[in-house]
N, C-alpha and C positions, 0 to 999 in steps of 0.2 A: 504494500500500500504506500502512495506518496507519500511522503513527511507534509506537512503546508508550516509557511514559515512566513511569519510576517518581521521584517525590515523597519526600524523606524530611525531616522536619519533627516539633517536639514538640508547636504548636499546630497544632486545623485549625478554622475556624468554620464551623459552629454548635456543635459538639461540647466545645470546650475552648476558652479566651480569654485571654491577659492583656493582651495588645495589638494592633499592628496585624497581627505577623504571622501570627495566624491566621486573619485575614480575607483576606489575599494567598493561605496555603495553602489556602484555600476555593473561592477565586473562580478560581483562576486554571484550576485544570482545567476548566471548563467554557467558557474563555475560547478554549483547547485545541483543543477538540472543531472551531471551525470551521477549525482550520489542517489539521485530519486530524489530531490527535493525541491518542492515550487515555492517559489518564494513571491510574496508583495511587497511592494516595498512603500508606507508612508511616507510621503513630505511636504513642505510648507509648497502653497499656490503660490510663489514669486510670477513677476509678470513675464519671466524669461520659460516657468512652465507652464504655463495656463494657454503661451501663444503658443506649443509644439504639442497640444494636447489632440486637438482636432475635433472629433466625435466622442465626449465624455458623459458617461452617464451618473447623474447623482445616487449614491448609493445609501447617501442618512443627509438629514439635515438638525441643524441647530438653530432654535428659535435666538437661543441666549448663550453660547460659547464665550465664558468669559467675558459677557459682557456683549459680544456682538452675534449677528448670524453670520451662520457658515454653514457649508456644505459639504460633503465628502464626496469627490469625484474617480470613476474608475477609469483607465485608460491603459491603454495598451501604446510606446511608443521607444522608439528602436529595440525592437526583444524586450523590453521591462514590463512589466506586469504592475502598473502605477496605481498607487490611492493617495488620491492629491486634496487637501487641506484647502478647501476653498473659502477663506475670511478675508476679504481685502484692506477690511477696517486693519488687519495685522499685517498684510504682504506686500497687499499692491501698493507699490513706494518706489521713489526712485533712490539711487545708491544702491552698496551691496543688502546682503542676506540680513546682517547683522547692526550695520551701522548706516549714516549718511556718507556722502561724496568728501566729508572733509573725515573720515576716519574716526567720527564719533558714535559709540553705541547708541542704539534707538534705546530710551528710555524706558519702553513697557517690553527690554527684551525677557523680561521674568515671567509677562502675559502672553506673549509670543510663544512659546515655548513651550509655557504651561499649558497652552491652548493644546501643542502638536502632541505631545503626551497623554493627554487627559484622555484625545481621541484615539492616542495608542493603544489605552487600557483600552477603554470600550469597546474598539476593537477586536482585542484578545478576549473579553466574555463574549464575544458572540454578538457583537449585535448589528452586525452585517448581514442579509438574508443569506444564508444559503452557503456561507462560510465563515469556518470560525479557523485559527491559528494555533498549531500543534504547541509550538515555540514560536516566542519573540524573546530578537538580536536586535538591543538600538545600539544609537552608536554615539559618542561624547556626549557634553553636559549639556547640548540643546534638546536630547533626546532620553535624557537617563530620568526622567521624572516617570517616562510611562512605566519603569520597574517598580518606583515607588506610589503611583497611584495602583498598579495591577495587587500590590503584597498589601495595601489598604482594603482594597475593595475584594470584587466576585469574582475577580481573576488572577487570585492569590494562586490556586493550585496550578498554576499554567509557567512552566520553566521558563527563565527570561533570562535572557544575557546581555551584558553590558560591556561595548570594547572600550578602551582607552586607546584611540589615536593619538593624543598629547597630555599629560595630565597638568602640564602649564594652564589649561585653558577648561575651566572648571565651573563655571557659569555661581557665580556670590554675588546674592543678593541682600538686604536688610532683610532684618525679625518682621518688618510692618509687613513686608507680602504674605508672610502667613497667612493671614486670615481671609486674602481672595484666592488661594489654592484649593481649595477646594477638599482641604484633608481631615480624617477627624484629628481630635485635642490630640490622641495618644501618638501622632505622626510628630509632633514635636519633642524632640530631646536626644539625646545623644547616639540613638538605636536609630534616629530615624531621618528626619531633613535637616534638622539643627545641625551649624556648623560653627564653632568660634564665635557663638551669638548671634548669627546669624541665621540665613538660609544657605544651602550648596546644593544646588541639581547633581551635580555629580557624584558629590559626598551621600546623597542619597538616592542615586540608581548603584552605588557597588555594597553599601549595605544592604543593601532590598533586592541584588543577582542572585540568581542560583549558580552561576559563574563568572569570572571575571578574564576578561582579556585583553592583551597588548599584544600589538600589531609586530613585533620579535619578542624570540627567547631572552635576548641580551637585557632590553627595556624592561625584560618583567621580572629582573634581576635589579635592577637599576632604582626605580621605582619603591623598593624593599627598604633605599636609602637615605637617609636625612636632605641627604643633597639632592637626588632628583625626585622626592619622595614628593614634595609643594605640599608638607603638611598633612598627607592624608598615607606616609609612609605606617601613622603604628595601626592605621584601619586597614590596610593591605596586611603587612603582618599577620595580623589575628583575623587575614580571611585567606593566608597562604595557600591553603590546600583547596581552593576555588578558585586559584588563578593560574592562566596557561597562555605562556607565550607562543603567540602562531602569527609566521612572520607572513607580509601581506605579498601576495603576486601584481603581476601585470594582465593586461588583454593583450594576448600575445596578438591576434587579430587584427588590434589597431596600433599595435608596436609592432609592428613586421619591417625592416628594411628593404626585405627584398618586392614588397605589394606596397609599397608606402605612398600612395597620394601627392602627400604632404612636401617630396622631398624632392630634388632636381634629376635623381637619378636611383631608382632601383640598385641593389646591392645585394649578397648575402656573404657568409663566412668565407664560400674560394672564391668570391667575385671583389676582393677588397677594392679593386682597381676603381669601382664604381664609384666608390669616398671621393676621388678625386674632382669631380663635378659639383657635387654637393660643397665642398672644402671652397672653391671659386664662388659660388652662390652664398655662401656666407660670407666670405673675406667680401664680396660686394656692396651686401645689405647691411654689413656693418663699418665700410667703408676701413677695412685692415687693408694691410699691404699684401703683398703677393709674391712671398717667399717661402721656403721649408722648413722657418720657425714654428714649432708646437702652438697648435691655437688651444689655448684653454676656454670653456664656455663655463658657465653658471647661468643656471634657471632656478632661481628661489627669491622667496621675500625677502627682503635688505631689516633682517634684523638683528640682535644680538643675539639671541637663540641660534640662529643660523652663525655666527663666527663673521657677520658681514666686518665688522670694525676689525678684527684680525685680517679679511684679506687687504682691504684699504692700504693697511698697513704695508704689504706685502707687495704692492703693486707694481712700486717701484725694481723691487728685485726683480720681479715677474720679467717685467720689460728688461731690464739688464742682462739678463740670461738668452734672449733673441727670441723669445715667446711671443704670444699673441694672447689677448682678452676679449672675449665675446660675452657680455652679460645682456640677460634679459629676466626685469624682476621690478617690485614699488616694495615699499614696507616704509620704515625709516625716514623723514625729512631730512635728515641731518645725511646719513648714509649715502641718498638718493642722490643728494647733493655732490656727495663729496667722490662716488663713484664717475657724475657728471664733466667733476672738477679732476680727474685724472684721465677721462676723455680728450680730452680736451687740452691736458699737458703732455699726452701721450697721442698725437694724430698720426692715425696709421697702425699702430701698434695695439689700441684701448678702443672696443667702441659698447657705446651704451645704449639701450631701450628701456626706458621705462615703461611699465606697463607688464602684461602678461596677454601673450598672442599667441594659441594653441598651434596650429599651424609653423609658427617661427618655432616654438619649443623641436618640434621633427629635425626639422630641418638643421638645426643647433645640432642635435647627438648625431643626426648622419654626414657633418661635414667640420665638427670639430673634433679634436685629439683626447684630449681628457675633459672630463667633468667634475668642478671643486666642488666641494662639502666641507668647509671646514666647521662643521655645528659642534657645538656647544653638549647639547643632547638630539639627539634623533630618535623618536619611537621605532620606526620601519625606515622611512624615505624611500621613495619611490624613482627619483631622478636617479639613481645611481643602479637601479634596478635597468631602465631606459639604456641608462648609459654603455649596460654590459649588452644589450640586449641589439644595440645600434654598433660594437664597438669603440662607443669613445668613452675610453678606461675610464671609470674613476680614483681618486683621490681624496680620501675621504678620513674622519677625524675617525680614530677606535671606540665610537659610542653604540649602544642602542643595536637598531637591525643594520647599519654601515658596518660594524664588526662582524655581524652573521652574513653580511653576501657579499663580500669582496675580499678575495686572499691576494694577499700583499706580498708584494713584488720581492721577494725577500732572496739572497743568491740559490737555496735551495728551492724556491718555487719557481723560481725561471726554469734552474737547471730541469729541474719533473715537467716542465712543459702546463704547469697550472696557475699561475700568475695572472690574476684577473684588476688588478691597479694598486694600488700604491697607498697606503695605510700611515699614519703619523697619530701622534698623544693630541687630543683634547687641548685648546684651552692653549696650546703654546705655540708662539711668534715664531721660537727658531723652528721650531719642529715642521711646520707648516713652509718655511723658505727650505729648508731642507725636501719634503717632500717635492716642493717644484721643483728645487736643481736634480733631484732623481728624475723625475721625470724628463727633462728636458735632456738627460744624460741616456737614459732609454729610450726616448727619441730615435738618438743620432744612428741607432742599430735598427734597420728597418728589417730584420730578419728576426730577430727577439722579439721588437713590438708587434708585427707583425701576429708575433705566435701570442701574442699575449691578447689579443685583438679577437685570434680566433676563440682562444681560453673563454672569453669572456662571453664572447656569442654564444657558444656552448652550453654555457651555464642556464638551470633550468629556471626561470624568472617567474613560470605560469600559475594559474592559481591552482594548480590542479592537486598536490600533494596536501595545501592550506584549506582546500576545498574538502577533501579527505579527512584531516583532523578538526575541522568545524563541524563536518557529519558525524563524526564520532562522538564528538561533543553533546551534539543535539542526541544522538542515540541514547548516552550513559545519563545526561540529563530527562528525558523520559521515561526511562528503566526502571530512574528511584524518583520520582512522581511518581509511579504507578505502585 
């Protein structure tokens, strides 16, 4: 018999984006399908999914949804199996998911949220005609309330899991919004939403999981720790033996090199020769020069999280060593700036795009050399997953799921012929000029890199093993419900 699994999530890709996780809500239902499981997947009606919907039928409606009417809309679009959160008093807005065009959160994100959740739960009892949900998986603190309305209410006995993508980013709000959530008295206190006096969405979807997961093994080790713990290390602790690290895949489908769209020239592992097209098509759009210096790219937010103030720093080496710099990313004013401000002292050599352009991302991994990471912490990251999957090596800081999927260039992994890029510590200046001048040193042997190229393409990036141990998951979590 199929599993039915319901999804509840703010991003899902192709639909809505800010980061990786809505290419993990995208990919992973179809990842699904071969374990025997169908998944829906809940998310907020933003105005960028309500216009790709088409033909949607309302499936519930709400006179009073916190406050406004809404509707629950079903749709079917690119393969997704969609139940879409239709309150515009909550979505339809301009700016992104979360905040306005100047990078300030929307004010009632505590009603937003609590809205997408409430109708999670409801949901999971049943009160969609004609289908109800074996299991529900949401995913970060915009969605982790529907664990803790489902363990309140009628849909307490119904397995729920809760992933952690980042646990930087935890959704805390004041004690006042207690009292329009909608929970009884005994949801508040230390067992339940209360968090350091306040409220934590997050803080109570992993007390209120029947399991808990991060996006790598390494992160959910990591996590255990005062340092990357953000406070909520000694409630992981004392829920150790419910938490499992399962590190995220790609669509290998729409990361393919050799069928890519997006890119100036088709490629695969014995076709390297292809890069070379692609490699012209970038040095053009970013206006670099046009030599056999190493082009390095970055595609991330410009924040501190991400190591952006450490590469800044680094820039100058970069360029000293006969490299190239391709970034494409927003985060940071300061950053933005200052990434703008080494373009700009560097012409030819440095070129910058602000913003984030899906199409330009392809094209980046098929016709640049290596791909930097230097974060701080990473739960998964997905870029470097791309990176191995296009050939352009990463370089990456030893955190999080960077330490689970790239083996570093180290004299004995070249020698084995498994060398998939280039590894450096966390958090350090020299460490990081050191791994460029490696790389730019492995460059110069185009029969090594070369081999390290194919290494990395090789490498299995798909969801298909993650997909495997999520099903296993949902199995052993209905076994003991039952």
């Amino acid at each position: 018999m199929t599993m039915k699994l319901l999804s509840v999530a703010s991003e899902i890709y192709p639909l809505i984006k800010t980061g990786g996780l809505a290419d993990v809500v995208g990919a992973l239902p179809g990842a699904l399908v071969e374990e025997g499981i169908s998944s829906r997947t809940l998310v907020p009606g933003y105005p960028s999914v309500l216009s790709r919907l088409g033909k949607a039928k309302a499936v519930r409606r709400y006179d009073d949804l916190f406050g406004v009417p809404a509707a629950v809309l079903s749709a079917k679009v690119e393969g997704l199996d969609l139940l879409v959160l239709d309150a515009p008093a909550f979505f339809a807005r301009e700016g992104g998911p979360y905040g306005d065009h100047g990078g300030n959160d929307w004010g009632d994100n505590w009603r937003r949220f609590a809205a997408l959740s409430r109708v999670g739960a409801d949901i999971a009892e049943g009160t969609l005609k004609g289908w109800r949900p074996d299991i529900v998986h949401v995913h970060d603190w915009q969605a982790a309330m529907t664990a803790a309305y489902m363990r309140f209410g009628p849909a307490a006995a119904v397995p729920k899991v809760v992933t952690i993508h980042n646990l930087a980013f935890q959704g805390r709000f004041g004690a006042d919004v207690f009292a329009g959530l909608g929970l009884p008295p005994e949801a508040w206190g230390v067992d339940g939403v209360e968090y350091y006096g306040g409220i934590g969405y997050l803080k109570a979807g992993l007390v209120s999981a029947d399991a808990i997961t991060t996006v790598s093994p390494t992160y959910a080790q990591e996590i255990r720790s005062p340092v990357h713990g953000m406070g909520l290390d000694g409630l992981i602790n004392g829920r150790v033996e419910r938490l499992h690290g399962i590190l995220n895949g790609v669509d290998t489908d729409i990361w393919n090199p050799s069928a890519d769209p997006l890119i100036a020239k088709p490629y695969g592992a014995r076709t390297l020769s292809g890069r070379t097209a692609n490699r012209r098509a970038l040095e053009k759009k970013f206006g670099l020069d046009r030599d056999d210096g190493p082009i390095f790219i970055i595609v991330s937010r410009l924040t501190w999280q991400k190591g952006m103030d450490l590469m800044i720093a680094a820039i100058d080496h970069l360029v000293g060593l006969g490299a190239k710099l391709a970034l494409l990313g927003s985060g940071d004013h300061p950053l933005e700036g200052a990434f703008l401000g080494a373009a700009d002292r560097h012409r030819g050599r440095v070129g910058v795009q602000i913003g984030y352009d899906e199409p330009l991302s392809h094209l980046m991994q098929a016709g640049g050399d290596a791909i930097l990471i230097p974060s701080r912490f990473e739960p998964c990251g997905l870029t470097q997953l791309y990176g191995l999957r296009y050939g352009c090596l990463p370089v990456v800081a030893r955190v999080g799921g960077l330490a689970d999927t790239v083996i570093d260039a180290n004299e004995a992994a070249v020698s084995a012929g498994v060398a998939t890029g280039v590894m450096f510590a966390a958090s350090d200046p020299l460490a990081l000029h050191g791994a460029i001048a490696r790389v730019v040193e492995l460059h110069r042997d185009r029969a090594v890199w070369q081999a390290m190229q194919r290494a990395a393409m090789r490498s299995d990036v798909s969801w298909h093993h993650s997909a495997t141990r999520y099903a296993a998951l949902y199995r052993a979590l209905l076994a003991e419900a039952a």
